[in-house]
N, C-alpha and C positions, 0 to 999 in steps of 0.2 A: 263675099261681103266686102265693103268698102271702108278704111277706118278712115275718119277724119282727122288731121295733123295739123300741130303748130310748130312755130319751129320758130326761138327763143333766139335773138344774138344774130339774127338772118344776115345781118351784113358784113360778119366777120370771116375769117377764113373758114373755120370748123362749121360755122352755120351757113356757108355757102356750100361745102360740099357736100353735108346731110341733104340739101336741096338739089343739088345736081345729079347725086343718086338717087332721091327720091322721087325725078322724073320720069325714072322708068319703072318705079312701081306698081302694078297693075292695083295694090291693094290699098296702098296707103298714099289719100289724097293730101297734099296739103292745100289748105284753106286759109290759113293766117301765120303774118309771118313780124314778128317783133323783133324793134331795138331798144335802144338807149335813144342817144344824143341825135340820132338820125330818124325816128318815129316822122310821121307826115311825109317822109320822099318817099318815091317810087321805086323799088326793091332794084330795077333794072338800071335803074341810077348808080348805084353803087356795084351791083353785081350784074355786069350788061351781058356778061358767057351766058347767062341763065334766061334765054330767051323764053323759054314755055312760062314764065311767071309773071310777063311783062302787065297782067291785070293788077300785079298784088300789091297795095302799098302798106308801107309799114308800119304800124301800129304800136304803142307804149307797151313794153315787157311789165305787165302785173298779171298778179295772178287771178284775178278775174278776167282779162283777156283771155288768158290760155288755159280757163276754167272751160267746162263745156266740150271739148276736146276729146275724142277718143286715145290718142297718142298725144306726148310733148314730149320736144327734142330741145335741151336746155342747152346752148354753146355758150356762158356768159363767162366770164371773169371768173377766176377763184374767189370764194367768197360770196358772192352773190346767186352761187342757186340756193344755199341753205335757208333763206328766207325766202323764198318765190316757194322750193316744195313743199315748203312748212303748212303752207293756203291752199293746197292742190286737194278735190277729191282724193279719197281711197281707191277707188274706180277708174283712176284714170291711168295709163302706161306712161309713166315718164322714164327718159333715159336723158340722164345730165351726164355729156361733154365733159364738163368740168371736174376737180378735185374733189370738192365739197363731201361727197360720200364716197369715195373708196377707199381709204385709211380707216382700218379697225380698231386703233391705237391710238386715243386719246394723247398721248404725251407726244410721241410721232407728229399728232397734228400741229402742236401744239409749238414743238419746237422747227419744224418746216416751216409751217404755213400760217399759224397763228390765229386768232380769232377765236367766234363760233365753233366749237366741235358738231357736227350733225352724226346723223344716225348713218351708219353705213348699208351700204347698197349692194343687190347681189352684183359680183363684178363682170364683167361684159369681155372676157375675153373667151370664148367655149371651146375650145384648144387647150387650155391650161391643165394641167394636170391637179386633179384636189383628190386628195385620198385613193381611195377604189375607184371613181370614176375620172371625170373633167367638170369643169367647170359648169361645161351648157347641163348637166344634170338642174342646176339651179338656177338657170335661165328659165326653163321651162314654166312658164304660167306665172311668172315673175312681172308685179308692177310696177317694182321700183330698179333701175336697172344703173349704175354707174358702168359708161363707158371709159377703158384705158388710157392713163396717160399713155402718148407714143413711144417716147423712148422707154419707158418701163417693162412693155409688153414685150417690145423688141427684144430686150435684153432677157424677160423671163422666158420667151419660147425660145429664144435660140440656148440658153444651157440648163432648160427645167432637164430635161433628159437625162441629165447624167446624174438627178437628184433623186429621181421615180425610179431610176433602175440601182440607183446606191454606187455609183462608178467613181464619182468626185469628191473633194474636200472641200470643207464651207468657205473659204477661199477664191471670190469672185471677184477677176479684172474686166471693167468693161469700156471700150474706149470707141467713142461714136461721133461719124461724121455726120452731122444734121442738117439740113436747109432751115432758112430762118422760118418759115411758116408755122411751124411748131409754136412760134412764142405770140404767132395772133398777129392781127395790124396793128402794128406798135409803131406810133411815130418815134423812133425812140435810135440814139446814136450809132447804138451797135449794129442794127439792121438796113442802115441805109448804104446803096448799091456802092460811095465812096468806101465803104469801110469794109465791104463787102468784098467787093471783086479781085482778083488778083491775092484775097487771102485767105488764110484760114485761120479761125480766131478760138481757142479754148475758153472756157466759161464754167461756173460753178466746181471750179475746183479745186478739190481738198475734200469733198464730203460733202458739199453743202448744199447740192442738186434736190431739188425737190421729191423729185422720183425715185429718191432712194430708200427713202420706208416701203415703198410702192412695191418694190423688187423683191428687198425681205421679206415683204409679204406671201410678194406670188412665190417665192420659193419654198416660203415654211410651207407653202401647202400641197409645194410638188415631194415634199419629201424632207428638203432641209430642216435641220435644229435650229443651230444660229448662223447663218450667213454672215459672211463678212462682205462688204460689198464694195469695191474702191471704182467709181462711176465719173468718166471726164466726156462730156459734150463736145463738140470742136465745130462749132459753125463754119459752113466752108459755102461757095457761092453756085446755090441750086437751088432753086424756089423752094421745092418740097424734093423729100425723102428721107431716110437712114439708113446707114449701114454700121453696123453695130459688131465689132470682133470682139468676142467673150472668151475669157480663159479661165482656168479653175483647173487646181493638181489634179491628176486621178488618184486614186488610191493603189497601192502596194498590189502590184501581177494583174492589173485590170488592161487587156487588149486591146489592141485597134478593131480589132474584132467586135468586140464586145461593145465598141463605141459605137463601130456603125450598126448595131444591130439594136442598138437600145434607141436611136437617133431614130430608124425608120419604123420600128416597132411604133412609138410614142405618136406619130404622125400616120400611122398606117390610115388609107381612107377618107384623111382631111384633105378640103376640095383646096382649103386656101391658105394652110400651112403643109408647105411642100418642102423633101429633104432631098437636096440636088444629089445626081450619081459622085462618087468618090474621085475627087482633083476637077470638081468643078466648084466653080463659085459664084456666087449671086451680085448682081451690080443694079444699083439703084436705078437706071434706067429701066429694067426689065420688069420691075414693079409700078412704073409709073399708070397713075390712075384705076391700079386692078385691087381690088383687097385680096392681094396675093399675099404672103411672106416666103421667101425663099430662102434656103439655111445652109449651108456647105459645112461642114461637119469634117477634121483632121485630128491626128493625133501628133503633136510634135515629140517623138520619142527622148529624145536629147535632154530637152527640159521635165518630161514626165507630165504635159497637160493637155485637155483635150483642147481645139482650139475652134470654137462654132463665131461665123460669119452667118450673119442675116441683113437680109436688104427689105425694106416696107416704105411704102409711100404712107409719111407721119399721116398725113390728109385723109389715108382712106383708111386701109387695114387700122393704123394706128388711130384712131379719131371716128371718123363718118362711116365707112365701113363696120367696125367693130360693132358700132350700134347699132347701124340697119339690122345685123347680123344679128344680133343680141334680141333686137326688138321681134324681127321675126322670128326666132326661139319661142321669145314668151307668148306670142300670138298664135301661135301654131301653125304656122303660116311655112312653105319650104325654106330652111336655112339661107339659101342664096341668094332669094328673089332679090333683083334690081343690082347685083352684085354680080362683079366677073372677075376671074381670072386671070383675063389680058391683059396686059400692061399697050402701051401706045407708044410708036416707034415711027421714025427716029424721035 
């Protein structure tokens, strides 16, 4: 069976790479592809890598456009899918990119993000750990679908583990090198190659990162009470990636042992959260363009914490991948189709 796809925000980064993966979908065509400000040009004008789409031009994002639809892949600005799903059949699969429904906590929203509270959405990471199962439990058959902020994900798969197996204290550092593609085409000073290059630039720090309800979240539900979360971004000059080093104490006589074994245990099986052998480590090249995650996993005895490294390309695993992923959950469809593994070298 063939599903028919639109695909929301097509000329941004997030909505170009839902489009790049979803040219080797055997099952999910896209048909229509919406902006904003750039509606009437030709989708290869803006996005010229995306050659198989060079028919499609782009069309006004409403939600009569992307009504009619079997799938809708929502990449817009925070803030603006809550009223585009709000008009959307019951019937239809969407999976929004964006913020808008993954926060279960109204005041969380409220003091992050601001605005509109919308309905939350099952979350789009199926790796996560939630009670007795994972997450894709609730993927399955799922229409309404919120894919992962990037750094969020990053950070909850690389130290859910130590929260599902009871090894650690709600005492979470997480300190991450990011490429600016995470913040979208943003004309905007901090992203430009001058300010860029030759540095590395911290941001949202102190607490006030978006993604940080995001994380308390995915924690409480691998196991955490109340997480403490202390979350600094560090823009450094590489289109896309993260690499995310996570710490948190263990608790009193818990082993290195016992780190790596609750580390591979948690991942046992998963195609595209992978827990590298002991004294290796993951590097953001090695995940480029795969919806890989890779996690190297120590215990620094000295200090008494476990110390998880994770690399993900924000663009796929984190963003466009997540979703594909998610979507073919809820379709029934094989988990990976149109999705690899392999990262692209050099």
């Amino acid at each position: 069976m063939t599903y028919t796809v639109a695909v929301a925000g097509a000329s941004g980064y997030a909505g170009g790479e839902v489009l790049r993966l979803l040219a080797g979908h055997p099952e999910l065509e896209v048909t229509t592809v919406t902006a904003s400000s750039n509606a009437g040009k030709k989708l290869v004008e803006l996005q010229p890598h995306l050659r198989s789409y060079a028919h499609l031009t782009l069309q006004e994002t409403t939600a009569e456009v992307l009504a009619g639809h079997d799938v809708v892949f929502l990449a817009l600005p925070h803030g603006a899918s809550g009223a585009i799903t709000a008009q959307l059949p019951d019937d239809v699969v969407v999976i929004d990119c964006g913020a808008d429904h993954r926060l279960t906590d109204e005041a969380a929203w409220a003091k992050f993000y601001g605005g509109e509270f919308n309905e939350p959405w099952a979350y789009g990471v199926p790796e996560l750990a939630a009670g007795d199962g994972k997450l894709r439990d609730r993927l399955v058959g799922a229409k309404k679908i919120a894919a992962p902020g990037c750094n969020a994900s990053a950070v909850s798969l690389a130290i859910a583990p130590g929260f599902t197996a009871g090894l650690v204290e709600e005492d979470v550092v997480a300190v991450l090198a990011v490429g600016p593609s995470g913040a979208g085409k943003n004309l905007k000073v901090p992203y430009l190659a001058s300010e860029l290059l030759g540095s590395a630039n911290p941001y949202g720090v102190g607490g006030g990162h978006r993604h940080i309800p995001e994380i308390v979240q995915n924690l409480k539900l691998a196991g955490a009470t109340e997480p403490r979360v202390s979350f600094t971004p560090v823009l450094v000059p590489m289109a896309r990636g993260i690499l995310a080093t996570v710490t948190a104490p263990l608790k009193p006589g818990v082993t290195a042992a016992q780190v790596r074994e609750a580390w591979e245990a948690a991942y046992a099986g998963e195609a595209f959260v992978q827990v590298l052998p002991e004294g290796v480590w993951p590097r953001t090249a090695d995940v480029l363009g795969a919806n890989t995650a890779l996690i190297g996993v120590t215990v620094d005895e000295a200090a008494g914490k476990v110390v998880a490294i994770i690399a993900v390309d924000n663009l796929v695993k984190g963003t466009a991948g997540a979703a594909i992923q998610s979507a073919n959950i809820a379709l029934g469809l094989p988990e990976g189709t149109a999705l690899t593994t392999n990262g692209v070298a050099p």
